[in-house]
C-alpha positions as CSV (number, residue, x, y, z in Angstrom):
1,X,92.3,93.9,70.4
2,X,95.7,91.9,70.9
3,X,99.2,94.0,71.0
4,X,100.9,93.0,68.0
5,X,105.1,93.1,67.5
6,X,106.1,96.5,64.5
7,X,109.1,95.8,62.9
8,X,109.3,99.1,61.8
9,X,113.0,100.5,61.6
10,X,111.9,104.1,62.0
11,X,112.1,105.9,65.7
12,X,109.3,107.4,66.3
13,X,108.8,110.7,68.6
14,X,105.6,110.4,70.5
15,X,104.3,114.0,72.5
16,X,102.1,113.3,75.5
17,X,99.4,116.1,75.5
18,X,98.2,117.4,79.1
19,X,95.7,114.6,79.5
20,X,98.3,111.6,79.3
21,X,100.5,113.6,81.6
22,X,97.7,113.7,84.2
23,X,97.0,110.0,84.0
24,X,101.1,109.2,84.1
25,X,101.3,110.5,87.3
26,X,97.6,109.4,88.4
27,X,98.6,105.9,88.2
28,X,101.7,106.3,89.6
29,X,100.4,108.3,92.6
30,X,98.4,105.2,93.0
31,X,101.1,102.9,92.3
32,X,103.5,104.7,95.4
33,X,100.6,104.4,97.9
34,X,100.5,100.6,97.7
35,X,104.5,100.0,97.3
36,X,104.6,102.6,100.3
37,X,102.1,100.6,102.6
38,X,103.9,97.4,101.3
39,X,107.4,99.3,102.7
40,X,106.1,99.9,105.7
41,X,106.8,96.4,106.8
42,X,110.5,96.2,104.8
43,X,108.5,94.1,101.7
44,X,109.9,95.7,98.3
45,X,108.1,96.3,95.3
46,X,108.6,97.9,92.1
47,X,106.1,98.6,89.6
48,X,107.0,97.8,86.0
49,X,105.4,98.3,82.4
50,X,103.8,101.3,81.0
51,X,103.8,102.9,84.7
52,X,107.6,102.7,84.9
53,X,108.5,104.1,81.2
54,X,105.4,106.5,80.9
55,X,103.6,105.6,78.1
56,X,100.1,105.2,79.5
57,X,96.8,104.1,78.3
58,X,93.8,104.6,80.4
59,X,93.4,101.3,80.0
60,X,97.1,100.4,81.6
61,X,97.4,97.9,84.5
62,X,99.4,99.1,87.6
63,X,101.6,95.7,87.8
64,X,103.5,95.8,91.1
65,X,106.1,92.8,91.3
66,X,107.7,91.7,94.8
67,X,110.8,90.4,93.6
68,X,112.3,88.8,97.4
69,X,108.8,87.8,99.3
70,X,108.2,87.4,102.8
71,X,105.4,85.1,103.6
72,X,102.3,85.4,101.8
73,X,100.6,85.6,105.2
74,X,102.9,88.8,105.8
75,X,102.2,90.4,102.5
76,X,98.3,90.2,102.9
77,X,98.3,91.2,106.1
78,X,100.4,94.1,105.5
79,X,97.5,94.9,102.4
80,X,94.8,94.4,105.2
81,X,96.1,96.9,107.8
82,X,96.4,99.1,105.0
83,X,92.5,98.6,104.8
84,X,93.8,97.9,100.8
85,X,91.1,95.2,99.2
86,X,91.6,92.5,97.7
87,X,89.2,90.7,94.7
88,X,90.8,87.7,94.0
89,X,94.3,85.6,95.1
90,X,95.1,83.2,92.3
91,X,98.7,80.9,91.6
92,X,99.7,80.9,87.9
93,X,102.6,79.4,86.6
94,X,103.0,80.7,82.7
95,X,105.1,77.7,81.4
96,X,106.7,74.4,83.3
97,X,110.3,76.2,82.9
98,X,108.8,79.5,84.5
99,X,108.3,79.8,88.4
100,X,105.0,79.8,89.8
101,X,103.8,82.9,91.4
102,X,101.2,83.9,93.8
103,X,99.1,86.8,92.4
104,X,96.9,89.3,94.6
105,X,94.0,91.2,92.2
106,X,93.4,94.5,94.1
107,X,90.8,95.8,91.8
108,X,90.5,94.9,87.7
109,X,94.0,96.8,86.8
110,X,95.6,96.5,90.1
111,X,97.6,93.6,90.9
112,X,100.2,92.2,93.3
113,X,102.6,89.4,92.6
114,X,106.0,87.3,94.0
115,X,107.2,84.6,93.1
116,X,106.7,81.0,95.3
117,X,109.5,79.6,93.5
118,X,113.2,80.6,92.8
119,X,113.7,82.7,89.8
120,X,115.9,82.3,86.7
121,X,117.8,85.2,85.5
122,X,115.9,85.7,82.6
123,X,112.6,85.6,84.7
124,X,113.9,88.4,87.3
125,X,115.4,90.8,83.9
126,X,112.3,90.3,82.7
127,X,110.9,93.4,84.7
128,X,114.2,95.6,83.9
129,X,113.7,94.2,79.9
130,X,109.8,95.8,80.4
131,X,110.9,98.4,82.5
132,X,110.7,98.7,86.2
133,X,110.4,102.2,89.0
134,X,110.7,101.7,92.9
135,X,109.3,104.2,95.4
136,X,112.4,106.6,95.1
137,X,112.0,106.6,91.3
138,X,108.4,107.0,91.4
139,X,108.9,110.3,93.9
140,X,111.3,111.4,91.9
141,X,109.1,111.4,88.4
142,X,112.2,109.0,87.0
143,X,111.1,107.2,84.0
144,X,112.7,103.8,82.5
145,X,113.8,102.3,79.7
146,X,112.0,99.8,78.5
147,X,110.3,97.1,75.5
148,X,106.2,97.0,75.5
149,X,104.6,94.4,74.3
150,X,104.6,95.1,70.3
151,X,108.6,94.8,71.1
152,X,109.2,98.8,70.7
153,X,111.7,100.0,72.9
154,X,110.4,103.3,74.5
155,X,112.9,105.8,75.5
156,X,111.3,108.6,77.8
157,X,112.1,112.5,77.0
158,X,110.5,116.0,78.6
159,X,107.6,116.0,75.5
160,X,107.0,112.1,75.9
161,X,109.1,109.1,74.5
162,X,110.3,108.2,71.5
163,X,109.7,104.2,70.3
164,X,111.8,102.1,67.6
165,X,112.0,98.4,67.2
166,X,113.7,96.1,68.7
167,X,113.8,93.4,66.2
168,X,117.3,92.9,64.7
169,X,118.5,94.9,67.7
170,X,118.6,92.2,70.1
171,X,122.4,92.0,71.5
172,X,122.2,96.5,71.6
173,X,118.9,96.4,73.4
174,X,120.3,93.8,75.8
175,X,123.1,96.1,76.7
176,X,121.3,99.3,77.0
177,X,118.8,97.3,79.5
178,X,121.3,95.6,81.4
179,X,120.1,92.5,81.0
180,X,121.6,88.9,79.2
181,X,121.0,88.7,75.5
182,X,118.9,85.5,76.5
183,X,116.4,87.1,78.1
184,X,115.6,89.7,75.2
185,X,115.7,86.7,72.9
186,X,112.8,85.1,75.5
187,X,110.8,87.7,75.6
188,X,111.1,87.8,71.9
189,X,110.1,84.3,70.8
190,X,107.1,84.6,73.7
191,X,105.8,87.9,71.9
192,X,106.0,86.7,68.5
193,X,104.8,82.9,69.3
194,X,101.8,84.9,70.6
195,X,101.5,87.1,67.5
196,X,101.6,83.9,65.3
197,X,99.3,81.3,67.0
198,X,97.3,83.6,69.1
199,X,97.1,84.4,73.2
200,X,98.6,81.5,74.3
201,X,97.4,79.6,78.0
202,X,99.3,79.0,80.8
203,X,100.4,76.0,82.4
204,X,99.3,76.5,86.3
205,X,96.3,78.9,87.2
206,X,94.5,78.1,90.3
207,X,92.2,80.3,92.5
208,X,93.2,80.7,96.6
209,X,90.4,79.7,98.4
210,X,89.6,81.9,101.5
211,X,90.9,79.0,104.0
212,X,93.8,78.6,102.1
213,X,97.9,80.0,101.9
214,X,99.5,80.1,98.4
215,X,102.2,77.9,100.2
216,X,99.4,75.2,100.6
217,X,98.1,75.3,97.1
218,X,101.5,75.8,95.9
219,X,102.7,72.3,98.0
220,X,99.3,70.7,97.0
221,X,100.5,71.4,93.3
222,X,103.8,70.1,93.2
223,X,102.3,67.2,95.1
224,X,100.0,66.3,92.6
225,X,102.4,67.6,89.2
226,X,106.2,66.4,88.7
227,X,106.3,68.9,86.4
228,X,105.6,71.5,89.3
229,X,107.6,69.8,91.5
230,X,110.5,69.3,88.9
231,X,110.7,73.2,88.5
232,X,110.0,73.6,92.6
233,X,113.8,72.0,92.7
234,X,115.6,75.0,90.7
């Protein structure tokens, strides 16, 4: 069932019972070891969603995001010594104004992206808008700040978090994230152009085949694309 935006003025104070506690830190036990074996070789991660502000589902994603890649070559090698698997490798690019990224599926709710083009600001705030934890925070049980995806703020406390809307709120939410107003205003239209017409596609999605880089399908793209190539310049 899609995640649809509340506009519900009302803060709401949610209590995490023993169970959601023990998957919180379950999945971000999980989500260290991979950012740690990533680390090992100076490539830095940070997990971000429901992992970073707490409020997990069993059937939440671990989404680790490398914001400054090496090569891809050094990132999967640095998964293979780890003897970490990996399903699929696929490029997607969400929109022709939105860098393409390389994508690494661990396992069905495990996944490893970077970016193969520059970012915009608004691209790279969206992990602090959504709410992102490194390896220090993680150790240290620090929670974040952050909007889901029906556009609730969730603000962590000892018993759990409490969650209020952030429609209406825009330019305050933008300052208690530390991001631009633009970028809460992005993620804003995106959410509720979704709620209206439906899951929306994306632009670029392309497997990696196994003799294949994500540079190579990345250069065979904007070769065959100006619309790739036009946002490769950026």
């Amino acid at each position: 069932m899609a995640i649809k935006p509340e506009r519900s003025p009302d803060t709401k104070e949610v209590a995490y019972n023993s169970e959601r506690w023990a998957l919180l830190w379950q999945f971000r036990e999980k989500a260290s070891s991979l950012i740690s074996a990533l680390e090992t070789r100076h490539i830095e991660a940070i997990v971000h969603g429901s992992i970073a502000r707490g409020d997990v589902r069993k059937e939440s994603d671990i989404d680790l995001f490398i914001p400054n890649p090496p090569s891809s070559f050094q990132i999967e090698t640095t998964l293979e010594q780890a003897k970490i698997p990996v399903e699929t490798r696929l490029v997607i690019q969400a929109s022709p104004n939105y860098a393409m990224k390389g994508y690494i599926e661990i396992d069905p709710v495990t996944t490893v992206s970077f970016p193969l083009m520059g970012l915009r600001r608004v691209e790279r705030e969206f992990y602090l808008f959504s709410g992102e934890a490194n390896l220090s925070q993680l150790k240290e049980k620090t929670r974040a700040v952050g909007v889901d995806k029906r556009l609730m703020l969730i603000q962590p406390t000892g018993k759990g978090h409490t969650e209020s809307s952030i429609l209406g709120r825009e330019e305050q939410i933008a300052k208690m994230l530390g991001v631009a107003v633009e970028t809460v205003l992005d993620r804003v239209h995106a959410l509720m152009k979704r709620d209206a017409v439906g899951r929306t596609g994306v632009f670029v999605k392309k497997e990696v085949a196994l003799d294949e880089t994500f540079e190579q399908v990345l250069e065979r793209l904007a070769a065959e694309n100006p619309a790739v190539r036009r946002r490769l310049k950026i």
